[in-house]
mmCIF file as gemmi writes it, N, C-alpha and C atoms, coordinates in Angstrom:
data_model
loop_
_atom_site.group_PDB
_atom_site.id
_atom_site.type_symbol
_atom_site.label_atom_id
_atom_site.label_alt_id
_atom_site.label_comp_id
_atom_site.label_asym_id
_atom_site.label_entity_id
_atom_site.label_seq_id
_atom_site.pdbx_PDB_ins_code
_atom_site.Cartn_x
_atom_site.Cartn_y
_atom_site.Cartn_z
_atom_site.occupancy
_atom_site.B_iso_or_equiv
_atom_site.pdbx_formal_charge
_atom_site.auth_seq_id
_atom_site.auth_asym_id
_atom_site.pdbx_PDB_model_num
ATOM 1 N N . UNK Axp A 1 ? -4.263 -0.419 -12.682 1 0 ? 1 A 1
ATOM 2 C CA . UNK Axp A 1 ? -3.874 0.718 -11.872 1 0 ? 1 A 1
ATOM 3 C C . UNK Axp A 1 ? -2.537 0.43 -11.211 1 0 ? 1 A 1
ATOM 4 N N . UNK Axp A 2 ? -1.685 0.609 -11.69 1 0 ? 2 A 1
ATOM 5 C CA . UNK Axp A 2 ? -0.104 0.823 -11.5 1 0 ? 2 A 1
ATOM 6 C C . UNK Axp A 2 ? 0.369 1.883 -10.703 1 0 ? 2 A 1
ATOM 7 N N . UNK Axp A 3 ? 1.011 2.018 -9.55 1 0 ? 3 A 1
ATOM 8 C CA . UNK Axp A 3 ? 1.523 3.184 -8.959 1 0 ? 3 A 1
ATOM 9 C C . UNK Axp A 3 ? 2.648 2.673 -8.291 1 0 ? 3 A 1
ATOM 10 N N . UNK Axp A 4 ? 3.592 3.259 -8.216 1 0 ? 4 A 1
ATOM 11 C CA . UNK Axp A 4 ? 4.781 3.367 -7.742 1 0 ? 4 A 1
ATOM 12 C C . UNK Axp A 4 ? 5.043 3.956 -6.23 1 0 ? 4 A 1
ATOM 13 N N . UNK Axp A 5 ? 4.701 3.158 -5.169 1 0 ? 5 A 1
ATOM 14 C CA . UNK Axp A 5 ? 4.656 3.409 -3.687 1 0 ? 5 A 1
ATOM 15 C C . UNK Axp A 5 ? 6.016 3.396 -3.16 1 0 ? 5 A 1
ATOM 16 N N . UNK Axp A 6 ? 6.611 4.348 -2.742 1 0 ? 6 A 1
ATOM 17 C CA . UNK Axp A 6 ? 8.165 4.576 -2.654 1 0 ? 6 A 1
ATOM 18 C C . UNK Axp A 6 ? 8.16 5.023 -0.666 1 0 ? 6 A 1
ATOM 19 N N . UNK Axp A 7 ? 6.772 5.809 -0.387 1 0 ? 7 A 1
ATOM 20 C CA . UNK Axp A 7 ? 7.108 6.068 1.239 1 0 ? 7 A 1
ATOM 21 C C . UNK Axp A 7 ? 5.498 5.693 1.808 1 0 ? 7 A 1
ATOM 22 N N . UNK Axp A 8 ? 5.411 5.827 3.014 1 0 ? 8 A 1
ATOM 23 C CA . UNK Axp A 8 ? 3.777 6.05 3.715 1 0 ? 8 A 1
ATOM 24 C C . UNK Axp A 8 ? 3.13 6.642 2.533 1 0 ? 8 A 1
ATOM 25 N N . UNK Axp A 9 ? 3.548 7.887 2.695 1 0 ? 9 A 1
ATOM 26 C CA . UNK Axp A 9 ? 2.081 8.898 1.927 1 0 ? 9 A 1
ATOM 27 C C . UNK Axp A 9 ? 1.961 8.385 0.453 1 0 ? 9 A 1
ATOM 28 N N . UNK Axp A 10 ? 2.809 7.194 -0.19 1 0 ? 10 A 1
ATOM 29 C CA . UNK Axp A 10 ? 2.731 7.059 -1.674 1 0 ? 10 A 1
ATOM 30 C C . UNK Axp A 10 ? 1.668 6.016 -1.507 1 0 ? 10 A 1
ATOM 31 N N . UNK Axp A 11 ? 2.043 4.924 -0.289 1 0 ? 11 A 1
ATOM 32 C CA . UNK Axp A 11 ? 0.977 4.014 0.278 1 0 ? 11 A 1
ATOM 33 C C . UNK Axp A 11 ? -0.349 4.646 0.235 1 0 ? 11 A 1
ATOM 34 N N . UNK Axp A 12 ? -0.631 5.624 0.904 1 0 ? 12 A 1
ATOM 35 C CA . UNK Axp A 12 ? -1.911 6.706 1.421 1 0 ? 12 A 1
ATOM 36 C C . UNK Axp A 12 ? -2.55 6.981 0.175 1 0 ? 12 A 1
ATOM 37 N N . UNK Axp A 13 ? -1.812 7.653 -0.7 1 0 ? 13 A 1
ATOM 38 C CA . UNK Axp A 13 ? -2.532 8.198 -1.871 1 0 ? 13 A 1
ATOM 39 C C . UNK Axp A 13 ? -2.766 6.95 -2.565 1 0 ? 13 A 1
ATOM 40 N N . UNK Axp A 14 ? -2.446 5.713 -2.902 1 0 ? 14 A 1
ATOM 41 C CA . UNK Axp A 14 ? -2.407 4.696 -3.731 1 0 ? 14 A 1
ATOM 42 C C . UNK Axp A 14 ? -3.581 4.091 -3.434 1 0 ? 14 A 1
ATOM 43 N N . UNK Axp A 15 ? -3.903 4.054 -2.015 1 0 ? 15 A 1
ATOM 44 C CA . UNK Axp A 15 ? -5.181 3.3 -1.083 1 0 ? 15 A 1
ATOM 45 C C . UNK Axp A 15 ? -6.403 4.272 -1.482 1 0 ? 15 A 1
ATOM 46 N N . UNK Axp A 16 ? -6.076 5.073 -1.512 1 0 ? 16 A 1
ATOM 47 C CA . UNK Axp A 16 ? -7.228 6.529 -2.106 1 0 ? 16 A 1
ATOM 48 C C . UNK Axp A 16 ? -7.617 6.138 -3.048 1 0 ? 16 A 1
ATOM 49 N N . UNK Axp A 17 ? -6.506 6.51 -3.879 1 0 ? 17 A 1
ATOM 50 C CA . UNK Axp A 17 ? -7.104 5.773 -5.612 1 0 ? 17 A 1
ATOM 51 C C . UNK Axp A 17 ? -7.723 5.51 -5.741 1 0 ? 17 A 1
ATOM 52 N N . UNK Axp A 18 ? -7.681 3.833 -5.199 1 0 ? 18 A 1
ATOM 53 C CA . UNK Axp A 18 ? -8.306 2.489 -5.919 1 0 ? 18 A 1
ATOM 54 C C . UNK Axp A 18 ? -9.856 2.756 -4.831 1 0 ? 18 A 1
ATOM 55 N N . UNK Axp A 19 ? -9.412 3.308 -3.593 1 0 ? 19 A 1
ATOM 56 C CA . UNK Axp A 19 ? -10.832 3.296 -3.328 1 0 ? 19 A 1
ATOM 57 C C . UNK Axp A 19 ? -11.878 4.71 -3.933 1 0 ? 19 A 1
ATOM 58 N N . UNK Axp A 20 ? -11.227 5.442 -4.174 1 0 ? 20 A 1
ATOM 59 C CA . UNK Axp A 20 ? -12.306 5.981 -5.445 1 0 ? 20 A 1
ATOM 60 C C . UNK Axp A 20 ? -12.245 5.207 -6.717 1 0 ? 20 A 1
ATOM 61 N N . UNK Axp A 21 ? -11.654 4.501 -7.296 1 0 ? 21 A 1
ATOM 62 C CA . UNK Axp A 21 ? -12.316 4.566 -8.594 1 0 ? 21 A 1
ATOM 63 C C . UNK Axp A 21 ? -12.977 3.411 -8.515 1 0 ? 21 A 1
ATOM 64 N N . UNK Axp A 22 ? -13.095 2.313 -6.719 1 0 ? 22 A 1
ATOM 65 C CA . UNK Axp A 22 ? -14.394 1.15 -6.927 1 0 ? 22 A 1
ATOM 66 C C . UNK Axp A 22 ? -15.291 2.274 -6.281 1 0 ? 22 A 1
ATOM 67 N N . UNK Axp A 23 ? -15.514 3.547 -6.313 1 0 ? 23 A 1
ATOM 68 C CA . UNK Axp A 23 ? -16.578 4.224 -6.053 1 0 ? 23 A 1
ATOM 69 C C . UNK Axp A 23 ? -16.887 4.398 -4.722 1 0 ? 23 A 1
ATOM 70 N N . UNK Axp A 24 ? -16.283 3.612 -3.804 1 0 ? 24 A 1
ATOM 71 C CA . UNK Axp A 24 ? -16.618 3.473 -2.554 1 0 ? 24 A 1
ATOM 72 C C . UNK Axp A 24 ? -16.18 4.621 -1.454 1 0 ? 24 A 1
ATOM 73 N N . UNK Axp A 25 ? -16.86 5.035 -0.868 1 0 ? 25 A 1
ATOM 74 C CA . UNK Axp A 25 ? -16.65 5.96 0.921 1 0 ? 25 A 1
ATOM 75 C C . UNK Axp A 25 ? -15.595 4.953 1.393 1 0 ? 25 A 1
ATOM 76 N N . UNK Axp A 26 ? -15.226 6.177 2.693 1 0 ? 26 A 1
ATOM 77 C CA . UNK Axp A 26 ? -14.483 5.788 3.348 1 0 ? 26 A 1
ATOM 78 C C . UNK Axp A 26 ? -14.969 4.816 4.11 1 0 ? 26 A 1
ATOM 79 N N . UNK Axp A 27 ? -16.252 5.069 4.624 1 0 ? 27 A 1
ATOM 80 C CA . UNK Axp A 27 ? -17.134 4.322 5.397 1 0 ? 27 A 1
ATOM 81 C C . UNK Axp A 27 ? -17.196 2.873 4.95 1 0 ? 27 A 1
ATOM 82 N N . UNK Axp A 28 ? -17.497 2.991 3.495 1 0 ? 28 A 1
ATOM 83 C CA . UNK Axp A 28 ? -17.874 2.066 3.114 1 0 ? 28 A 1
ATOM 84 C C . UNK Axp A 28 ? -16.36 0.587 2.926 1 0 ? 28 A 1
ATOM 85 N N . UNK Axp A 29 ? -15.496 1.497 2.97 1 0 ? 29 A 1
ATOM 86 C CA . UNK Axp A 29 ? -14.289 0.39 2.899 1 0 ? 29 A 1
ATOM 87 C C . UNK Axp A 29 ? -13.89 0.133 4.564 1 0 ? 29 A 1
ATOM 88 N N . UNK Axp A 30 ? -14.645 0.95 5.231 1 0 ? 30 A 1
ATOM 89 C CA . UNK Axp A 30 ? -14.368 0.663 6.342 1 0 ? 30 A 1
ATOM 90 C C . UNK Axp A 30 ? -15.284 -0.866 7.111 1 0 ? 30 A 1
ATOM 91 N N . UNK Axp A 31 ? -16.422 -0.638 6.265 1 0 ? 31 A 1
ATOM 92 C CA . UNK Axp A 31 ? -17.27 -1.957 6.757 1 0 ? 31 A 1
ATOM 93 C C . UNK Axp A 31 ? -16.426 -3.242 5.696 1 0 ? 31 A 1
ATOM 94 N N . UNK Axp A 32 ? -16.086 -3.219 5.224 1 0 ? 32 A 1
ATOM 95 C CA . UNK Axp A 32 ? -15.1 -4.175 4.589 1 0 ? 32 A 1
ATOM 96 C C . UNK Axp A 32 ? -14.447 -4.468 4.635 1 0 ? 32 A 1
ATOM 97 N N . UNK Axp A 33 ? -13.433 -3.981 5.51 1 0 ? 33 A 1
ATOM 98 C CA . UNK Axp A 33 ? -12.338 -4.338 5.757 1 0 ? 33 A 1
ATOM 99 C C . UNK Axp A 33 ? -11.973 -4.252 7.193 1 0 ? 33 A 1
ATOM 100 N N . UNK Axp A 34 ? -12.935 -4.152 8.25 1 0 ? 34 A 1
ATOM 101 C CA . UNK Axp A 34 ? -12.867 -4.019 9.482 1 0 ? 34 A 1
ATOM 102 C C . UNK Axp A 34 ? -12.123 -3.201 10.038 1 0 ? 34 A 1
ATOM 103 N N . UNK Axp A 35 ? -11.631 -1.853 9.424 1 0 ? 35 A 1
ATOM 104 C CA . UNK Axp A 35 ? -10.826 -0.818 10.08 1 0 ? 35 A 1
ATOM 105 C C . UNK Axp A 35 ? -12.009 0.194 9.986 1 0 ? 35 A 1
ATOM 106 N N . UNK Axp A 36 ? -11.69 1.091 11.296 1 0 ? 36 A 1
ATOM 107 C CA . UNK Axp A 36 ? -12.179 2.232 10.945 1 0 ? 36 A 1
ATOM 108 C C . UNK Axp A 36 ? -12.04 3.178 10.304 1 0 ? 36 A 1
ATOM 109 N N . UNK Axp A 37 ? -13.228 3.677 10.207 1 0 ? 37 A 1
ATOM 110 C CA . UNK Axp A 37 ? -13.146 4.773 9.024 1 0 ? 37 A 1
ATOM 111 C C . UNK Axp A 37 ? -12.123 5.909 9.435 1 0 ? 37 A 1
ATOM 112 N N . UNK Axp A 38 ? -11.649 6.741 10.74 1 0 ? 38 A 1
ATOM 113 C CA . UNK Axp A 38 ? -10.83 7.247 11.171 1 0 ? 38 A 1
ATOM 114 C C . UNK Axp A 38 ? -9.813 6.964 10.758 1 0 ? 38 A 1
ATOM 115 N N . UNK Axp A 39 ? -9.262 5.802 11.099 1 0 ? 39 A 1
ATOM 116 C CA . UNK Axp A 39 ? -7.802 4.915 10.453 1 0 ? 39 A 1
ATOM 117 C C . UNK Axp A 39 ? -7.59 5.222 9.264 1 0 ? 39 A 1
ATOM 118 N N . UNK Axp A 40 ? -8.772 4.711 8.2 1 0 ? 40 A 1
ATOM 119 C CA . UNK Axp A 40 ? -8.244 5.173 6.863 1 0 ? 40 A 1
ATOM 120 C C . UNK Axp A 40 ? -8.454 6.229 6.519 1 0 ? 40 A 1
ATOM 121 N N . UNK Axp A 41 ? -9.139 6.851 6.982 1 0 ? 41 A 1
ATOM 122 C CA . UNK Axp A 41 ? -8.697 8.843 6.826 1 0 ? 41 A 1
ATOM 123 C C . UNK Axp A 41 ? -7.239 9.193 6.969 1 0 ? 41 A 1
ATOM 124 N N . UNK Axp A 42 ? -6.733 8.308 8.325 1 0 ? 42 A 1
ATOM 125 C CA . UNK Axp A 42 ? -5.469 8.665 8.707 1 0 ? 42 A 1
ATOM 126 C C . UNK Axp A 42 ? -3.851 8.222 7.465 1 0 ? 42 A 1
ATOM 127 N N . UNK Axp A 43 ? -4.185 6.866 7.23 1 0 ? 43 A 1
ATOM 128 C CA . UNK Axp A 43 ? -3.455 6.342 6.198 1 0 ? 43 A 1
ATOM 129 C C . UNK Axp A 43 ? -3.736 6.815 5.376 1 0 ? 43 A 1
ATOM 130 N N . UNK Axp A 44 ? -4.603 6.927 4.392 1 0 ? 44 A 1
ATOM 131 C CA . UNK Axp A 44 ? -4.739 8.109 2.878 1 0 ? 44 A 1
ATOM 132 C C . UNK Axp A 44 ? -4.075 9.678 3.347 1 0 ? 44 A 1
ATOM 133 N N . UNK Axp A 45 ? -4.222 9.787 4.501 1 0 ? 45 A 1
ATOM 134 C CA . UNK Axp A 45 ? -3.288 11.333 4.195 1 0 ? 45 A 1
ATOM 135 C C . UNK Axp A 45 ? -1.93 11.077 4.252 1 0 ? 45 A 1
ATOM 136 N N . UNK Axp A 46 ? -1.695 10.458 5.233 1 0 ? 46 A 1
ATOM 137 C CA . UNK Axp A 46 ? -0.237 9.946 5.445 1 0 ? 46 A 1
ATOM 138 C C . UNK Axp A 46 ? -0.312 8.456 6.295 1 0 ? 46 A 1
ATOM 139 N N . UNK Axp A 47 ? 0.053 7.223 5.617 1 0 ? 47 A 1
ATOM 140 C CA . UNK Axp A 47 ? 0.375 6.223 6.141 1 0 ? 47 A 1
ATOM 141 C C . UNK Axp A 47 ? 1.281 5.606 7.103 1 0 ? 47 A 1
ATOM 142 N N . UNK Axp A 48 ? 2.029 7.025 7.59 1 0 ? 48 A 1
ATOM 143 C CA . UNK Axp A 48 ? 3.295 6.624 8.829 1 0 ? 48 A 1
ATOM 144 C C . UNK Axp A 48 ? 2.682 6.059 9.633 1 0 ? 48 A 1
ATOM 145 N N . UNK Axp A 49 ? 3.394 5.13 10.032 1 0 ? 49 A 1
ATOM 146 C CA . UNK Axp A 49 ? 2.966 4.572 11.235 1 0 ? 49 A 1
ATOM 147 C C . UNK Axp A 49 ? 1.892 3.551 11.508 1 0 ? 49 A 1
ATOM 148 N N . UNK Axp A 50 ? 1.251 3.231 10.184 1 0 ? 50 A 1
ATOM 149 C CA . UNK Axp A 50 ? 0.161 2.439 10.351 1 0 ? 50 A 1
ATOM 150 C C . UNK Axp A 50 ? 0.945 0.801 10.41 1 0 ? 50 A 1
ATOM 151 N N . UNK Axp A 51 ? -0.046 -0.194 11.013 1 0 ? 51 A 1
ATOM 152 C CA . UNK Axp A 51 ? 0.222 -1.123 10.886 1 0 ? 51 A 1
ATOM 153 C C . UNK Axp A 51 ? 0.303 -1.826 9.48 1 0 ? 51 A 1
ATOM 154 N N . UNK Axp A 52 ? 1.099 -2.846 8.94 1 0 ? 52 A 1
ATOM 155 C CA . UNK Axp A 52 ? 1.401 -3.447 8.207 1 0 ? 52 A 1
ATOM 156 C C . UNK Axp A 52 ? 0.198 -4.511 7.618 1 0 ? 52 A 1
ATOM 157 N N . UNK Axp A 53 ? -0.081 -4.823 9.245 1 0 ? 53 A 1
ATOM 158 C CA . UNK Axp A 53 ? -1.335 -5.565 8.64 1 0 ? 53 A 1
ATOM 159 C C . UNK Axp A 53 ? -2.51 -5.059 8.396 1 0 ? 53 A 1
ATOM 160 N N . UNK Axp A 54 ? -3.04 -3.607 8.787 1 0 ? 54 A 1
ATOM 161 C CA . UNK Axp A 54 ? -3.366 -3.142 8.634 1 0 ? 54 A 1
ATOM 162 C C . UNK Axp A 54 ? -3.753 -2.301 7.171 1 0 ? 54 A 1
ATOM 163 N N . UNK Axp A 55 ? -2.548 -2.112 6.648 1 0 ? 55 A 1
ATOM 164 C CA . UNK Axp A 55 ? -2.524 -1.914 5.219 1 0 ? 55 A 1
ATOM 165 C C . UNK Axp A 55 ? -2.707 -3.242 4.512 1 0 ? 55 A 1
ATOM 166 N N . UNK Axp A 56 ? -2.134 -4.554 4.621 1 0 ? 56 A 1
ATOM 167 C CA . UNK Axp A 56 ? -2.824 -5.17 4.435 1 0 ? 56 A 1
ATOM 168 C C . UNK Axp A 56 ? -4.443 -5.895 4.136 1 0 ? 56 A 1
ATOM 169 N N . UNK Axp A 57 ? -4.9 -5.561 5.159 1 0 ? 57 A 1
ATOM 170 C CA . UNK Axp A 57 ? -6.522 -5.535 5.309 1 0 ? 57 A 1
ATOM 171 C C . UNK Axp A 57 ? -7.187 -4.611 4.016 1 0 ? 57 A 1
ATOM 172 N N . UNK Axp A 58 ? -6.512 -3.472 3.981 1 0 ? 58 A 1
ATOM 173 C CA . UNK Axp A 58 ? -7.387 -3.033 3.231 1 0 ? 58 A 1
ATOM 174 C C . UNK Axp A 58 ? -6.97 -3.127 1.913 1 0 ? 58 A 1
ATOM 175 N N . UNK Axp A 59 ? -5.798 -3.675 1.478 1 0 ? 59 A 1
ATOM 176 C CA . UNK Axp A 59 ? -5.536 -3.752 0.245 1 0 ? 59 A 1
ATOM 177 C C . UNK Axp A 59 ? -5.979 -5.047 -0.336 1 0 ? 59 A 1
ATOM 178 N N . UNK Axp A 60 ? -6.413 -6.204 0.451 1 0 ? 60 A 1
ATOM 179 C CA . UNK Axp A 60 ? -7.551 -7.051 0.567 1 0 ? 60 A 1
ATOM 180 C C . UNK Axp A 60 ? -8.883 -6.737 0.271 1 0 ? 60 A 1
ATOM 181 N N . UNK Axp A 61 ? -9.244 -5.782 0.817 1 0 ? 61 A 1
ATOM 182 C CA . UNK Axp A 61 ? -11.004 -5.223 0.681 1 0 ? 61 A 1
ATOM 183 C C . UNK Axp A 61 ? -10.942 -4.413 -0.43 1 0 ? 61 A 1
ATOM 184 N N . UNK Axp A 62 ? -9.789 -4.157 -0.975 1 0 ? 62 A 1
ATOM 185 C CA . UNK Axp A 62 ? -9.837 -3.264 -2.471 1 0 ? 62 A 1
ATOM 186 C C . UNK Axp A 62 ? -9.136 -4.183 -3.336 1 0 ? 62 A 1
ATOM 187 N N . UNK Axp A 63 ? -9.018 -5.603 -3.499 1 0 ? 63 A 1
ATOM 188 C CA . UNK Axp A 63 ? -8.737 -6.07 -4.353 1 0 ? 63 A 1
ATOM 189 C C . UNK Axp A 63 ? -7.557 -5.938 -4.982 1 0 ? 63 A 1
ATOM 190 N N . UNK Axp A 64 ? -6.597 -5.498 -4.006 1 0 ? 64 A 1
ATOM 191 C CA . UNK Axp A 64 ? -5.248 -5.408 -4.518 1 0 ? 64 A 1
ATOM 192 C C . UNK Axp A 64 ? -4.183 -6.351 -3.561 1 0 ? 64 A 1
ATOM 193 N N . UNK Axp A 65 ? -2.934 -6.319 -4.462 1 0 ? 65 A 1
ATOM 194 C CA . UNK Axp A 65 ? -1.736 -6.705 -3.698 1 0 ? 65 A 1
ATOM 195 C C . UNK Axp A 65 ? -0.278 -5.976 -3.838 1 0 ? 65 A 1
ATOM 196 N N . UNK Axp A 66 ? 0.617 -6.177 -3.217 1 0 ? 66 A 1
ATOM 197 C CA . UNK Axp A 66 ? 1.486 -5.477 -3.063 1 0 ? 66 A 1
ATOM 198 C C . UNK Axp A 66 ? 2.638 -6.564 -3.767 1 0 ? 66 A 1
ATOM 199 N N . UNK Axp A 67 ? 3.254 -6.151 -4.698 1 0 ? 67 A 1
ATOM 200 C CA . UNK Axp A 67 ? 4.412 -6.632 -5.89 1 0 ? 67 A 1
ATOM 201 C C . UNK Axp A 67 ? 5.638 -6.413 -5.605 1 0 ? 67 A 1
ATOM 202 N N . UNK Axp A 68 ? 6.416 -6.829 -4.741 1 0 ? 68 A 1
ATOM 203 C CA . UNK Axp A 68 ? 7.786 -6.402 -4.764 1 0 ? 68 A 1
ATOM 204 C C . UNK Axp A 68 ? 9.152 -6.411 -5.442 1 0 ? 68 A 1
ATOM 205 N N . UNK Axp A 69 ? 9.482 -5.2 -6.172 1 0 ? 69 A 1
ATOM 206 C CA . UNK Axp A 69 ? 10.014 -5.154 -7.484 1 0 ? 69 A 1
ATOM 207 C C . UNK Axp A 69 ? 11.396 -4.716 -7.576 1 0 ? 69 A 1
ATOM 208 N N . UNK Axp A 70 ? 12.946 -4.465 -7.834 1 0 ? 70 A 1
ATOM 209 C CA . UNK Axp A 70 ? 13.603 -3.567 -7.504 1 0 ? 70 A 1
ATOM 210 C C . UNK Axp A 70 ? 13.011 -2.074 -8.15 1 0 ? 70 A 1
ATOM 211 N N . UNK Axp A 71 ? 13.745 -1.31 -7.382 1 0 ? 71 A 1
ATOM 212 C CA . UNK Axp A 71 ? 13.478 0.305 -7.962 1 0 ? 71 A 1
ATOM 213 C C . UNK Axp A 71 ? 13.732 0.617 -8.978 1 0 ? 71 A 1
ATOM 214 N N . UNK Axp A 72 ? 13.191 1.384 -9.624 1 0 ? 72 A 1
ATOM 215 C CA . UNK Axp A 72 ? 13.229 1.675 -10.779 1 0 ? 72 A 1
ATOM 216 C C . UNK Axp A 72 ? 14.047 3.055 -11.193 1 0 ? 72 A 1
ATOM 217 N N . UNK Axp A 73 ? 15.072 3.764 -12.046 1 0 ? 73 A 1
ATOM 218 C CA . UNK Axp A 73 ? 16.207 4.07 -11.898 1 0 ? 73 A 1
ATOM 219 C C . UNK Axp A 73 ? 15.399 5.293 -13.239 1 0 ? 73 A 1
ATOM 220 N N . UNK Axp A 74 ? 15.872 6.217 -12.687 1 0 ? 74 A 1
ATOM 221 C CA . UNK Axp A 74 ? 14.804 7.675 -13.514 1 0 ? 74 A 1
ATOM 222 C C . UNK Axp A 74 ? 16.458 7.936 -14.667 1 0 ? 74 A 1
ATOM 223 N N . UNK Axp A 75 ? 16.208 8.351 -16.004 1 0 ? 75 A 1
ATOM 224 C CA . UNK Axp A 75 ? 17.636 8.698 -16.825 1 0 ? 75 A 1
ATOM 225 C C . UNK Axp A 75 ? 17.515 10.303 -16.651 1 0 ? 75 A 1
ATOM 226 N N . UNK Axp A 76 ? 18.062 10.756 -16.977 1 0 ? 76 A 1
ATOM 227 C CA . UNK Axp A 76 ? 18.032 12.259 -17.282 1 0 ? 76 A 1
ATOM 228 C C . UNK Axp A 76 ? 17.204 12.791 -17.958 1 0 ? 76 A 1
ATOM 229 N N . UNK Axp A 77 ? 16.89 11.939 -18.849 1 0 ? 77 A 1
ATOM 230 C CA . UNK Axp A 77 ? 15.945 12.436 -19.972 1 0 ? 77 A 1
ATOM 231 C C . UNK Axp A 77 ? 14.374 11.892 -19.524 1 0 ? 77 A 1
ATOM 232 N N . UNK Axp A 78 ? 14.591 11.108 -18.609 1 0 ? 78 A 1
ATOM 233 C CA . UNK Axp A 78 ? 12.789 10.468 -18.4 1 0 ? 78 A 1
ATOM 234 C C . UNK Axp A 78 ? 11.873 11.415 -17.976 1 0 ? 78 A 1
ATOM 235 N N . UNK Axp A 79 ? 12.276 12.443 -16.95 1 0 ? 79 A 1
ATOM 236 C CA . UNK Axp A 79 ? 11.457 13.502 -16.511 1 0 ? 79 A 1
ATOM 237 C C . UNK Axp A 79 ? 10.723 14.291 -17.593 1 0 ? 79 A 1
ATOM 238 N N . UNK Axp A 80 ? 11.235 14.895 -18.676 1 0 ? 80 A 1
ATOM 239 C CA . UNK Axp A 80 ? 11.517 15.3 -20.226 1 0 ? 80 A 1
ATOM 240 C C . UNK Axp A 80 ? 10.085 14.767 -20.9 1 0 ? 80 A 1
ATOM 241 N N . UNK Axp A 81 ? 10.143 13.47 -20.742 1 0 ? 81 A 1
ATOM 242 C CA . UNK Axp A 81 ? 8.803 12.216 -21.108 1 0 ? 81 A 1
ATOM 243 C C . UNK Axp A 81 ? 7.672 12.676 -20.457 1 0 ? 81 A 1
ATOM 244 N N . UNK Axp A 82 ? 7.649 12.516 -19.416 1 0 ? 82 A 1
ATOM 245 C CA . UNK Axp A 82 ? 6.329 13.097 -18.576 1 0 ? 82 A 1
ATOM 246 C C . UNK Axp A 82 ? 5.902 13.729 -18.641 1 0 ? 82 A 1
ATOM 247 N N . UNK Axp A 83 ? 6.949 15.152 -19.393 1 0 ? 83 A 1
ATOM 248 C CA . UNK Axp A 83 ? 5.446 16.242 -19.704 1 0 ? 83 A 1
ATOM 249 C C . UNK Axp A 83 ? 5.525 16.281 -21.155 1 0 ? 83 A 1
């Protein structure tokens, strides 16, 4: 599961993802990762402002990590590809 996190809300939706497709509630990543379930309601819609370590934590309890890569540079024609 590859995604390309460019702001907060790319963070938010990315944390969504992976926690649907291990099947899990919000709740349930919330007992796992010691944030509340509020919090990550709040970060999956939009991640502004959340703590760092915080996103951390839970990208821990979902079995992920964060890859730091340069950006990746779109041609004219790549958009074209996608659909």
């Amino acid at each position: 599961m590859d995604q390309i996190a460019r702001s907060p809300k790319d963070v938010g939706n990315a944390l969504r993802n992976a926690r649907k497709a291990k099947k899990l509630t919000q709740a349930e990543l919330a007992s796992r990762s010691g944030i509340w379930q509020r919090t990550i309601s709040t970060i999956e819609t939009s991640a502004s402002g959340a703590k760092l370590d915080t996103i951390f934590d839970l990208l821990a309890a979902l079995d992920l990590e964060i890859q730091i890569v340069p950006r990746s540079k779109m041609k004219p024609g790549d958009l074209e590809d996608i659909f």
